[in-house]
C-alpha positions as CSV (number, residue, x, y, z in Angstrom):
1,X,26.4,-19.7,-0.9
2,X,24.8,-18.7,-4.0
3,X,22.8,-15.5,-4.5
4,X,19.1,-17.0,-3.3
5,X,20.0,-18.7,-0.2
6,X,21.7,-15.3,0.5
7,X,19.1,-12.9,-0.3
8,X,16.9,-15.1,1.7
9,X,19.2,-15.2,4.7
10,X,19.7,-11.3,4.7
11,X,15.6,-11.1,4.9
12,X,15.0,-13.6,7.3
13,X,17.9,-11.7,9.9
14,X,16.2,-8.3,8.9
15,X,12.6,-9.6,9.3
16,X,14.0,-11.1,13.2
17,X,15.5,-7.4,13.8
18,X,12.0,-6.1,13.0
19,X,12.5,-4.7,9.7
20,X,8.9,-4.7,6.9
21,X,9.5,-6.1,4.1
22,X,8.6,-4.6,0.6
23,X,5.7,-6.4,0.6
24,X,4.6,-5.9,4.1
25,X,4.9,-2.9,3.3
26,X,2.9,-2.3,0.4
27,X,0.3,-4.0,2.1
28,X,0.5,-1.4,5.2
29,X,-0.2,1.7,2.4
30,X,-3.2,3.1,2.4
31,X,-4.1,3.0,-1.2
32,X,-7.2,2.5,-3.0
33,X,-6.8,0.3,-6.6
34,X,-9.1,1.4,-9.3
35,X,-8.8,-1.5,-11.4
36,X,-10.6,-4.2,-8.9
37,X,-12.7,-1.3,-6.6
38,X,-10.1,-2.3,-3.6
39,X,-9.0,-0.3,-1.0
40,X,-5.6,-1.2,1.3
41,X,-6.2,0.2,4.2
42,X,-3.8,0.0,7.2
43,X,-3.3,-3.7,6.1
44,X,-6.6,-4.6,5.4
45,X,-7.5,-5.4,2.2
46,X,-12.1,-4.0,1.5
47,X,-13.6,-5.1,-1.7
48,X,-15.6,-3.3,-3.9
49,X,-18.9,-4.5,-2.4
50,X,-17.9,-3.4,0.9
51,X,-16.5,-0.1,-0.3
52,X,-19.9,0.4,-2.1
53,X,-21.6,-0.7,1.3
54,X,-19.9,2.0,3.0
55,X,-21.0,4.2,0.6
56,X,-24.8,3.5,0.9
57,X,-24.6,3.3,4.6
58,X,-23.3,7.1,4.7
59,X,-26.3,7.9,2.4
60,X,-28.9,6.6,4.1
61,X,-27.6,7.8,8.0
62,X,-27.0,11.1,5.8
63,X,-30.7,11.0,5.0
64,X,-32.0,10.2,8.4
65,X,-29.9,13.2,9.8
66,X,-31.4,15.4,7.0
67,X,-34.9,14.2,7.5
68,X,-35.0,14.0,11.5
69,X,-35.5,18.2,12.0
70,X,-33.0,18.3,14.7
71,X,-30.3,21.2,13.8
72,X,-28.1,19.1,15.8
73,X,-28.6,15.6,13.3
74,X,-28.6,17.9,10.5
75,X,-24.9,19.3,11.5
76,X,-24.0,15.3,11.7
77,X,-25.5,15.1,8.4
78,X,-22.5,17.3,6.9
79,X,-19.5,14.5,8.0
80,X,-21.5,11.7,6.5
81,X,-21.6,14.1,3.2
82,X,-18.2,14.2,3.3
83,X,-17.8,10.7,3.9
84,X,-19.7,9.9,1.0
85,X,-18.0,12.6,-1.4
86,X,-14.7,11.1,-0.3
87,X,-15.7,7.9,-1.1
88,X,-17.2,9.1,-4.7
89,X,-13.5,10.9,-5.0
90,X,-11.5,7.6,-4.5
91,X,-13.8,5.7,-7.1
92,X,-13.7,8.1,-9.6
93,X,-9.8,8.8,-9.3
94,X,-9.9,12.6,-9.0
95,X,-8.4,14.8,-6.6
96,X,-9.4,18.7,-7.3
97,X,-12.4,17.8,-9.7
98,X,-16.1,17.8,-8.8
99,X,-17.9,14.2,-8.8
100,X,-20.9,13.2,-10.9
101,X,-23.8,12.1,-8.3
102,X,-24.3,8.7,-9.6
């Protein structure tokens, strides 16, 4: 049996046992790809447009809870702030920096 058919073999019993393979697994990694604007997340592959979607719709429910006068929205206003600094975070590659607004 020569080397392919047996590396193929060995997956194909590993993947019927249950086991990920590598790229299954990358896949599964929550991971966010500067080059293309994509996030992996928990095998689900967003695009840029819909990570910049998500970014807008935190700003805007942000600035309803801001505007609306209710202490109550205006303490839900702080975890869409977060959501959108997160967001800003993962774009611009930093971890302990501050963001630019953009």
């Amino acid at each position: 049996m020569d080397e392919k058919n047996r590396s193929s073999l060995i997956e194909q019993l590993a993947m019927s046992m249950g086991a990920v393979t590598e790229s299954q697994a990358k896949l599964d990694q929550t991971r966010y790809d500067s080059s293309t604007g994509t996030l992996y997340c928990n095998g689900v592959k967003y695009s840029k447009n819909m990570v910049d979607d998500a970014l807008n719709y935190f700003r805007r429910l942000q600035a309803q809870a801001n505007a609306s006068g209710s202490r109550e929205m205006q303490n839900i206003g702080v975890y869409y702030q977060i959501a959108v600094e997160c967001i800003l975070l993962m774009e611009n590659g930093q971890n302990d920096s501050s963001v630019e607004k953009k």
